[in-house]
Residue, then its C-alpha position, 0 to 999 in steps of 0.5 A: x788826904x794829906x794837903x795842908x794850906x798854910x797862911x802867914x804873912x811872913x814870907x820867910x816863914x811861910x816857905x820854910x812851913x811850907x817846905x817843911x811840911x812838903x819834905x815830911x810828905x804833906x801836900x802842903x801851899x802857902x797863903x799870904x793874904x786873904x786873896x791868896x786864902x780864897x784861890x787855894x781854897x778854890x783848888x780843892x779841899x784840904x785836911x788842914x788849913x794852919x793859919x798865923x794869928x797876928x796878920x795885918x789884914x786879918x786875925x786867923x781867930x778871925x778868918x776861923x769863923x769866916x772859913x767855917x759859916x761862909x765858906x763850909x770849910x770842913x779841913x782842921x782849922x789850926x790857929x799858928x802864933x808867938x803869942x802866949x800859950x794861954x793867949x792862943x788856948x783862949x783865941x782857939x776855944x773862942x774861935x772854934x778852931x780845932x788846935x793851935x801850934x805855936x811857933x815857938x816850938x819851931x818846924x818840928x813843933x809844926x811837924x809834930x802839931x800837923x801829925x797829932x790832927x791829920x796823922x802822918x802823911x798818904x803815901x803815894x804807892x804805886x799799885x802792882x799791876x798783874 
């Protein structure tokens, strides 16, 4: 299963995630909030889930625990932010989340970081029929 859910507040930079990660392969959907977060999560599980840091309703260090305890999610867990390397190595050890990206590194950071969890993308071949 290749579907990855990210969650970010910035619009913009959440459709250019979200379109990055669609044009490599991934069945990647966006989240802007925590109402957002519960009605993509009712739609099936995913193999990833990239959550931004710093959002004004929610720490994603935060919404780790919260997903984990509450809501038996079992998808990667991947804290995204700006913030200092040895900020989000700390925020991701204290929150049990399973990496970080930083978003420093771009698209192709995020890329990369998604490949290194997850493995590159399913690909969808159609099966011959005899």
């Amino acid at each position: 299963m290749s579907r990855v859910l990210v969650i970010d507040d910035s619009p913009m930079l959440l459709e250019l995630t979200v379109r990055a990660l669609t044009a490599a392969g991934y069945d990647a959907v966006g989240a802007p909030d925590l109402a957002t977060l519960d009605q993509k999560l009712a739609e099936g599980p995913f193999a990833l889930i990239l959550m931004d840091v710093n959002m004004p309703e929610m720490f994603g260090d935060d919404v780790v625990e919260y997903l984990r305890q509450v809501k038996k999610v079992v998808a990667k867990l991947v804290l995204y932010s700006d913030i200092s390397e040895a900020e989000l190595d700390a925020k991701t050890k204290n929150s049990g989340a399973d990496g970080y990206i930083l978003k420093s590194g771009g698209l192709e950071g995020v890329l990369g970081g998604v490949m290194g969890l997850i493995g590159a993308p399913a690909l969808n071949v159609p099966t011959a029929v005899p």
